[in-house]
C-alpha positions in Angstrom: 5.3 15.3 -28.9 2.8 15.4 -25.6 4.5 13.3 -22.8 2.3 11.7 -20.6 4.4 10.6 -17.4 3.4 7.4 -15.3 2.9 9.8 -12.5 2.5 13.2 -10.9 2.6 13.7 -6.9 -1.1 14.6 -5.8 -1.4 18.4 -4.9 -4.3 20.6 -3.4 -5.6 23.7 -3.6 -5.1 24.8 -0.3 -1.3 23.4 0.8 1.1 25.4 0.6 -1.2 27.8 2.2 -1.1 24.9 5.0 2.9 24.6 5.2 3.2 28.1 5.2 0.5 28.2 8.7 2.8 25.2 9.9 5.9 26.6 9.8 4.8 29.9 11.2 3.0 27.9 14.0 6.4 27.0 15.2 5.5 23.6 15.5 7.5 21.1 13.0 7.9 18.2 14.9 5.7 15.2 14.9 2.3 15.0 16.6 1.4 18.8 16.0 -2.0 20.1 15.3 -2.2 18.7 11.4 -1.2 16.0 12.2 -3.8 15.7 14.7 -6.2 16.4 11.8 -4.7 14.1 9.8 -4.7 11.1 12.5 -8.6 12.1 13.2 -9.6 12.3 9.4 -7.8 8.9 8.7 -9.0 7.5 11.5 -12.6 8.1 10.2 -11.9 6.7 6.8 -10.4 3.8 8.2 -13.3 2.6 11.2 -12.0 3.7 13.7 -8.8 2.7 14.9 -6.2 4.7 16.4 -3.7 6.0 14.1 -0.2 6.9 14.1 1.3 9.0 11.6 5.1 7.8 10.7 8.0 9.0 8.2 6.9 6.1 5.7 4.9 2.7 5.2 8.7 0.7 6.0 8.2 2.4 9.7 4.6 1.5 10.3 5.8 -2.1 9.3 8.4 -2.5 11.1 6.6 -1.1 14.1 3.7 -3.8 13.6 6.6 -6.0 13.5 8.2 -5.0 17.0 4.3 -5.3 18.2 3.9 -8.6 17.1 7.4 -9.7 19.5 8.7 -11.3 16.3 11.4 -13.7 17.7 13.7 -15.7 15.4 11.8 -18.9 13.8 8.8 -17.5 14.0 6.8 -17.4 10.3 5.4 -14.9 8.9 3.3 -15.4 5.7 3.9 -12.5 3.0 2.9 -11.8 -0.4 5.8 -12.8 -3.2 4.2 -10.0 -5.6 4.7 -6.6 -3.4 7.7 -4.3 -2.4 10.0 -5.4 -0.2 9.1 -3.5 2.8 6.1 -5.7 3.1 8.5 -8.8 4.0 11.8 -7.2 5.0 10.7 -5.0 7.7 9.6 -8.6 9.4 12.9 -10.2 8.0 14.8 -7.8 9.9 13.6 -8.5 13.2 14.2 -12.9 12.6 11.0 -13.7 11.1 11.5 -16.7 8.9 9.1 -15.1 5.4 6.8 -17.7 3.4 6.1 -16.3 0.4 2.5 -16.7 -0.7 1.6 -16.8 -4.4 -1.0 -14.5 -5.9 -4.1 -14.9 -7.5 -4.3 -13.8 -11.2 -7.3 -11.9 -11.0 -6.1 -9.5 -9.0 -2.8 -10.3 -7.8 -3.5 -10.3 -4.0 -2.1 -13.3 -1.8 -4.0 -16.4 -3.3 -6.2 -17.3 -0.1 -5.7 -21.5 -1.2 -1.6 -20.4 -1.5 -2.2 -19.0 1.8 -3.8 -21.8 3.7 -1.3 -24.5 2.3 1.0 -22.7 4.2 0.2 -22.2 7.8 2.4 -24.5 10.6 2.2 -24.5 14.3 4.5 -22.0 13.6 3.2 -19.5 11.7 2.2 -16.3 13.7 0.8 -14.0 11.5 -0.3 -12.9 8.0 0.7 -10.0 5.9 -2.2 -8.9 3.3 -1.5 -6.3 0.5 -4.5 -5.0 -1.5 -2.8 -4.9 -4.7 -3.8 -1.8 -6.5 -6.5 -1.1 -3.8 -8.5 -4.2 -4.7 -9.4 -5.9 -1.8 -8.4 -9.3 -1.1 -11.1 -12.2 -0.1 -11.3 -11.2 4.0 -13.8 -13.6 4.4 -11.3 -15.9 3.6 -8.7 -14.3 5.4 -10.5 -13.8 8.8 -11.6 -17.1 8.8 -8.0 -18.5 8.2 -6.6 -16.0 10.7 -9.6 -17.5 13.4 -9.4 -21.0 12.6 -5.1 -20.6 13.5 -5.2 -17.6 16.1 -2.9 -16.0 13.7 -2.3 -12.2 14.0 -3.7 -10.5 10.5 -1.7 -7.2 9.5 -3.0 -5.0 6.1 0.1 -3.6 4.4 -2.9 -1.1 3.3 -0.4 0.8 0.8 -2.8 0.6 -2.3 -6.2 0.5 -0.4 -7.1 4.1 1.3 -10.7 5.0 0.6 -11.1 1.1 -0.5 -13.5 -1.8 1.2 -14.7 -5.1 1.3 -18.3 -5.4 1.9 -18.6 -2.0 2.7 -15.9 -2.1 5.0 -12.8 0.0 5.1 -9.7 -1.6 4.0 -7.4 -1.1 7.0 -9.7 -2.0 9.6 -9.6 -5.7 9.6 -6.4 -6.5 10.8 -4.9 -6.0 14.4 -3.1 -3.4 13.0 -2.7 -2.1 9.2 -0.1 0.0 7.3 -1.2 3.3 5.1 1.7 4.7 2.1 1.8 8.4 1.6 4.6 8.3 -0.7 4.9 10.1 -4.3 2.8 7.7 -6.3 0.2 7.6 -3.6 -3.0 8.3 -3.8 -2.1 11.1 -1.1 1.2 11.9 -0.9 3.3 14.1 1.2 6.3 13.2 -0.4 7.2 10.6 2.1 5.4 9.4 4.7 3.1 6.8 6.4 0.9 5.7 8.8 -0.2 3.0 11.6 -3.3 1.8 12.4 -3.6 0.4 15.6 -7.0 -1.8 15.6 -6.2 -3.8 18.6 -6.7 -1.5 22.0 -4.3 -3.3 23.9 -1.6 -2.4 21.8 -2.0 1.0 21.4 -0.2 2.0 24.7 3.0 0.2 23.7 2.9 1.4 19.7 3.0 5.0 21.3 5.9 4.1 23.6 8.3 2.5 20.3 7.1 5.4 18.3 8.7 8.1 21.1 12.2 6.4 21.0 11.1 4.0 24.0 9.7 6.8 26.2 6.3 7.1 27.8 6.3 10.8 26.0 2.7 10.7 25.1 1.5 9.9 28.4 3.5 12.4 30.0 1.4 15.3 27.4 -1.8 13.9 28.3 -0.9 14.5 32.3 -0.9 10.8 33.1 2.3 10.2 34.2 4.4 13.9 36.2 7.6 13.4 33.8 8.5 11.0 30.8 11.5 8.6 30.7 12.7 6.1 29.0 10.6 2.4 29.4 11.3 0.5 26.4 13.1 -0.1 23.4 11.9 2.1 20.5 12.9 4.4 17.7 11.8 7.9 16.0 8.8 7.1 14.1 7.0 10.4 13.9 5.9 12.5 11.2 6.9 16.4 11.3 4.1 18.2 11.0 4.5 20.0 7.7 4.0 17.4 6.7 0.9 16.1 7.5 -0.1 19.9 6.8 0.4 18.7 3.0 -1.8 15.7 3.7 -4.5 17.5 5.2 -4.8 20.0 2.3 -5.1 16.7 0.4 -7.9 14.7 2.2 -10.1 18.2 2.2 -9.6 17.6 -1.4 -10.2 14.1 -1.1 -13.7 13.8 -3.2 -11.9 15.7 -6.6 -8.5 13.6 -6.0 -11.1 10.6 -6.0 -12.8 11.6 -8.7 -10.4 12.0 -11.1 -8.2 8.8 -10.2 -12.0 6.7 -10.9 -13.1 8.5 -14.0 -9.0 7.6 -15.7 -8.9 4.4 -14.3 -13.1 3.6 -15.4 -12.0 4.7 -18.9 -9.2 2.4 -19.3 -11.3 -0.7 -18.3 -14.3 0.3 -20.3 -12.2 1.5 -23.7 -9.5 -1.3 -23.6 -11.8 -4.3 -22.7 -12.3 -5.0 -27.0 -8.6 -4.4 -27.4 -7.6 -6.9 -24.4 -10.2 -9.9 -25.5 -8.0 -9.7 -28.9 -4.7 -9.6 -27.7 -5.4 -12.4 -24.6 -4.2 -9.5 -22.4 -5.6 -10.0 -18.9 -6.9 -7.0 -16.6 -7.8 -6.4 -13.0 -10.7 -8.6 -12.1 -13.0 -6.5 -9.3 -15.5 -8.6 -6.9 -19.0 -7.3 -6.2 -17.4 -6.7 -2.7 -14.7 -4.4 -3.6 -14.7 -0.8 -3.7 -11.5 0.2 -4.5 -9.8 3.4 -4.8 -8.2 3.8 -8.5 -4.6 3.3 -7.1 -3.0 1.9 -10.0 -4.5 -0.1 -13.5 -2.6 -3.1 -14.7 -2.3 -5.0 -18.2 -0.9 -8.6 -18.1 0.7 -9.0 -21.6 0.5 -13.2 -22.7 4.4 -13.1 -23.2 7.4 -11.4 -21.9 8.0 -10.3 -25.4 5.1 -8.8 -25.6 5.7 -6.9 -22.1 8.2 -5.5 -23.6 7.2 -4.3 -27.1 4.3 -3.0 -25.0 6.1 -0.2 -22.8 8.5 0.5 -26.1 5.7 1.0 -28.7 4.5 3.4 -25.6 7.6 5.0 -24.9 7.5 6.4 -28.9 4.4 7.6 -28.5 5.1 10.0 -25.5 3.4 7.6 -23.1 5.5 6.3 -19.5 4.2 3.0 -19.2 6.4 0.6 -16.5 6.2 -2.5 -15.3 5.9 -3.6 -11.7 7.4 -5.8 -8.5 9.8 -8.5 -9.0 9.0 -11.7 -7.3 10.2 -11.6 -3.9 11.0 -15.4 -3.6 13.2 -15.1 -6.7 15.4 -12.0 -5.5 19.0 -12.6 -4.2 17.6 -12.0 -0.7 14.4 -13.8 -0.7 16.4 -16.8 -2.3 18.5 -16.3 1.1 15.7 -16.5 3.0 14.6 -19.6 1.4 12.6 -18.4 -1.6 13.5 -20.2 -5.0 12.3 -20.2 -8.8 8.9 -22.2 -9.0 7.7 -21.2 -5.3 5.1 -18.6 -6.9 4.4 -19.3 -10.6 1.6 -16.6 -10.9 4.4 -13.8 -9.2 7.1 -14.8 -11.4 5.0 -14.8 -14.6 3.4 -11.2 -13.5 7.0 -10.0 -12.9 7.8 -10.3 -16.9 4.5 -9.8 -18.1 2.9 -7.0 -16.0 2.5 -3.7 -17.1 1.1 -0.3 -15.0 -0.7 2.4 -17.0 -0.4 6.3 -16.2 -2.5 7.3 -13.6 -2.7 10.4 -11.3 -4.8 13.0 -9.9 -4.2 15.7 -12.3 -4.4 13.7 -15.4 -6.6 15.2 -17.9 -8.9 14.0 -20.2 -6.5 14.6 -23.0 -4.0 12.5 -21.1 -6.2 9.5 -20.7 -6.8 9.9 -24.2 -3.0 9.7 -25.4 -2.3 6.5 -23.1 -6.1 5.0 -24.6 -4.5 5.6 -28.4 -1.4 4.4 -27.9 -2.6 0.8 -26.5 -5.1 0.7 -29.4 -2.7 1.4 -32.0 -0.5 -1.5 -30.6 -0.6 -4.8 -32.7 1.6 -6.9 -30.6 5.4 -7.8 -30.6 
């Protein structure tokens, strides 16, 4: 029987002809010449901001967090519907999480979930763009404006995406990019920081050096480094980011294939899904959104699971997705409980995630297609 798995690491022509210049370079530590490529080619994608290349998404949050000079009591607005990095790399530094419920359509942050729960002492708001959909920014800058609230893009899903033509991860102050294994560019592990704000640039370089003034010091602004502030190891080594550049050279064919899978699921499954009452991602006007992931909400739990089962037998890896934050054993520590986020909690037993990679081939898109079509519910 073919086996169609629910994912395959992106790859590229061109590198492990890229690792194998890296390591004969010499240079393996962090801020070497890829990643200097890859810093300049995200930066691009991204409008502009300064970015910082990091071991993973959790370190690009956790140095927003440290940014932001979370201090105990202060709220921090998260989604409930996301991986916990989102919220615990604020938890960890004494921010007190509100978990925000999502909106059905596309299971982003609900923007009226959001606005019910601002206080004098709310200080910022975390935005994921579930699946690379944007979420409503026009909503969100205008709640961020009308509060002077900080607004931070855990921008995961969203390379290559935008809201009215404008790059997801340039909105916020700063914004978090994933280059993990199910990424849409993956090295493996790895991450990013995107540092939209100017005046926080010069400290987000300080944390990332373990405290020291390190980059200043290479750039002959200061005659030695030392240490200045508190801070940690946040850098990438730069094989790296060799892997990543190999990847965004092949950007336009990694692209291509993600849209034309993910374009055939929504067009061949739309008869199939008005039968069953199955929802599917709903995508504004406004979005452009980078194929990261394509979602089916089954109507029951039951049906969730007789879903991924009638897959499994047919050599297809369907899975299903987050658990509701609020309802975890930590985020009920935290003050989360059962009933917070209805829409979170029903996606939690009811969501499922198709196959979809870079290298998947029209045969595999066909094999996941037939097996939802031949299902006939639990």
């Amino acid at each position: 029987m073919s086996v169609v798995p629910f994912n395959r690491a992106t790859t590229a022509p061109a590198q492990v002809q890229y690792l194998t210049e890296s390591f004969a370079s010499g240079v393996l530590c962090g801020d070497g010449p890829f990643s200097q490529r890859a810093s300049e080619y995200l930066s691009s994608r991204v409008g502009g901001g300064a970015v910082l290349l990091t071991p993973s998404c959790t370190d690009a949050l956790e140095m927003a967090a440290l940014l932001m000079g979370i201090q105990p009591g202060d709220e921090v607005i998260v989604p409930a519907f996301t991986f916990v990095s989102t919220a615990n790399a604020f938890a960890m530094f004494g921010a007190t999480l509100v978990f925000a419920d999502s909106d059905p359509r596309t299971m982003n942050v609900d923007p009226v979930s959001a606005a019910a729960l601002v206080t004098p002492r709310t200080r910022a708001i975390v935005l994921v763009h579930y699946g690379g959909v944007a979420c409503d920014m026009d909503h969100f800058l205008a709640l961020a404006a009308e509060h002077d609230l900080m607004l931070i893009e855990d921008n995961a899903h969203g390379l290559l995406g935008a809201w009215q033509g404008r790059p997801l991860g340039s909105f916020g102050a700063m914004a978090t990019l994933s280059f993990h294994e199910t990424k849409n560019f993956s090295c493996g592990e790895g991450g990013a920081l995107v540092v939209n704000d100017p005046a926080l640039l010069p400290r987000a370089e300080i944390l990332r050096e373990k405290g020291t003034n390190r980059n200043q010091f290479f750039r002959g602004e200061v005659d030695k480094y030392t240490w200045v502030d508190t801070g940690s190891s946040y850098l990438l080594a730069d094989p790296l980011a060799a892997v990543l550049c190999a990847q965004f050279e092949d950007a336009e064919r990694i692209q291509e294939r993600r849209c034309g899978a993910w374009d055939r699921y929504h067009r061949e499954l739309e008869h199939w899904a008005a039968r069953f009452a199955v929802r599917r991602p709903v995508i504004a006007a406004a979005c452009d959104h980078p194929a990261h992931l394509y979602w089916l909400w089954m109507p029951t739990p039951a049906m969730r699971a007789a879903l991924i089962a009638h897959m499994r037998e047919r050599g297809v890896h369907a899975v299903f997705h987050y658990q509701a934050l609020n309802v975890s054993p930590m985020g009920e520590s935290l003050g989360g409980r059962r009933g917070m986020c209805p829409v979170a909690e029903a996606a939690s037993d009811q969501l499922v995630r198709l196959p979809l990679y870079s290298d998947m081939s029209a045969d595999d898109v066909d094999l996941v297609i037939d097996a939802v079509l031949s299902f006939r519910g639990a």
